[in-house]
C-alpha positions in Angstrom: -38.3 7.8 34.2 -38.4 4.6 31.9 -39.0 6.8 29.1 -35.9 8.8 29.2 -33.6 5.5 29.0 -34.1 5.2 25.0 -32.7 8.8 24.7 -29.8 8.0 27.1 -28.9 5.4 25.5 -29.1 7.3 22.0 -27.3 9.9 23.4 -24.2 7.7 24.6 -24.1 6.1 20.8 -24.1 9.0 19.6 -21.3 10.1 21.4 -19.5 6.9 20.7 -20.2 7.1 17.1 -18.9 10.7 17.2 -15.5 10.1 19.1 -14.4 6.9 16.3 -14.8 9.3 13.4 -13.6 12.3 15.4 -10.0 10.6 16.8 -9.3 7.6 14.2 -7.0 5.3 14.9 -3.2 7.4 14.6 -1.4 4.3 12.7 -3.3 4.1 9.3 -1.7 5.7 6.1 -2.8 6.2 3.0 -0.7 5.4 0.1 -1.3 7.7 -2.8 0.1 7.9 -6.2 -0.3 10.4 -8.8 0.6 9.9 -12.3 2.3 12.9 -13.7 3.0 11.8 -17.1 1.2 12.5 -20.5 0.3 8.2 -20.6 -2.1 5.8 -18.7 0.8 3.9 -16.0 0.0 0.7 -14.2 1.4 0.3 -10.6 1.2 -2.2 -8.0 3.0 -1.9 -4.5 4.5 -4.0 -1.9 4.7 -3.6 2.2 6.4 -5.6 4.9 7.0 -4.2 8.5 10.8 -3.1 9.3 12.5 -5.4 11.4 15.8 -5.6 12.6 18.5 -2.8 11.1 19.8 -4.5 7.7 16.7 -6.6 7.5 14.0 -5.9 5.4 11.8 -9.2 5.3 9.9 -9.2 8.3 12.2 -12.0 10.2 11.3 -14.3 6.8 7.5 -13.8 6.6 7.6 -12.4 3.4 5.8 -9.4 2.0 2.3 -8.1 0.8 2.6 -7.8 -2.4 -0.4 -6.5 -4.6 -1.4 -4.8 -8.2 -2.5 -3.3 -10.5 -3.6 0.2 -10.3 -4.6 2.4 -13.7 -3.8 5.7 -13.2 -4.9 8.2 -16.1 -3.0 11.1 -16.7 -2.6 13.3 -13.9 -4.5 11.1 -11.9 -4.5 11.1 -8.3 -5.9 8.0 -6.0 -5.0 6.2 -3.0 -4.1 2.4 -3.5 -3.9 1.0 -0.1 -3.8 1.6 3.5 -0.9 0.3 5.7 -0.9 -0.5 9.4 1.2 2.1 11.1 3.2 3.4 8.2 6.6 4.4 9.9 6.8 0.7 10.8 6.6 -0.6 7.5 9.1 -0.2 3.8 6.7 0.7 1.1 8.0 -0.7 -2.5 6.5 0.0 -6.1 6.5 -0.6 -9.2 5.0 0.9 -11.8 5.2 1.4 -15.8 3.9 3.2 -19.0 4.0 3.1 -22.2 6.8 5.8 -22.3 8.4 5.0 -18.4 9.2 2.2 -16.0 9.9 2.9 -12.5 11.3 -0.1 -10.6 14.6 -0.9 -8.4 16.3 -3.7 -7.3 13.9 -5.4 -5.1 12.7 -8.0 -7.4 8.7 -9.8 -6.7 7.1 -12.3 -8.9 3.8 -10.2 -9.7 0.4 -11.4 -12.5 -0.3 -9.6 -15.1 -3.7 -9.7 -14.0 -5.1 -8.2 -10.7 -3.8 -9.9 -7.5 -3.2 -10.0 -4.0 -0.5 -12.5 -2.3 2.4 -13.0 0.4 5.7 -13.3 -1.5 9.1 -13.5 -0.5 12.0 -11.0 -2.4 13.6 -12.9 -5.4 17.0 -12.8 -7.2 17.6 -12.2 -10.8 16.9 -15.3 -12.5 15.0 -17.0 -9.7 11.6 -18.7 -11.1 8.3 -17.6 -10.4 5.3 -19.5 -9.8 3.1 -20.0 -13.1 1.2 -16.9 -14.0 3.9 -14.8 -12.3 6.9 -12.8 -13.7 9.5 -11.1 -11.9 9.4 -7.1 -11.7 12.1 -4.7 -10.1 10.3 -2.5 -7.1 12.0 0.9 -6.0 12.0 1.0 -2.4 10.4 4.2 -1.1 10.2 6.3 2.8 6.8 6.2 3.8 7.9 7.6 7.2 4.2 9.9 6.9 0.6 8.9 7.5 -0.3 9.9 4.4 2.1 9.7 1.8 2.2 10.6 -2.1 4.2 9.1 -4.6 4.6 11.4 -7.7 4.9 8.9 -11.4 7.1 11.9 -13.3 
């Protein structure tokens, strides 16, 4: 009888481990980007959870803001994954030799690899030192796993 613990115990890990792999949780997406174009393109991306209608800053507690990717051409990778993605406004920005996408939502980003809480900017507003301020296209990541396409 003592024997046959170990394997029941083995047996309900098991099971365990087989049930988190088999039903992840439902609220992670993956962000993807492929780049599309005949160039290398840099991206980086910015997420903040939807709030009120006609808000879009997380009652004031800014955004994550982080970069940069390097897609080769026709390159296809996932950059991050966000918490419940049909809760959240995904923003990029990305650019090439040859193209820039960007929008009207302006972020200071580096020009080296980063991570940070930021808060949107207007034209002309100062960055912190080390930061510049770049346009980001607001994008519907309303899917768990969503694509964006660098054409």
């Amino acid at each position: 009888m003592i024997a046959c613990r170990p394997f029941r115990y083995r047996w309900l890990a098991t099971v365990l481990f087989v049930m988190i792999w088999a039903f992840p949780a439902s609220g992670w997406a993956d962000l993807k980007f492929c780049n599309r174009t005949a160039s290398h393109a840099l991206v980086a991306v910015a997420y903040v959870q939807k709030d009120a209608p006609g808000t879009t800053t997380n009652q004031h507690r800014g955004v994550t803001v982080e970069g940069w990717w390097r897609f080769e051409p026709n390159e296809c990778a996932s950059v991050t994954n966000i918490d419940d993605a049909g809760s959240h406004w995904v923003y990029y920005h990305a650019h090439s030799p040859s193209n820039r996408w960007d929008g009207d939502a302006r972020l200071c980003v580096a020009s080296r690899p980063f991570k940070n809480g930021a808060q949107f900017k207007r034209q002309g507003e100062a960055c912190p030192a080390g930061y510049h301020l770049e346009g980001f296209r607001r994008s519907s990541a309303s899917t768990r796993n969503y694509t964006i396409n660098l054409r």
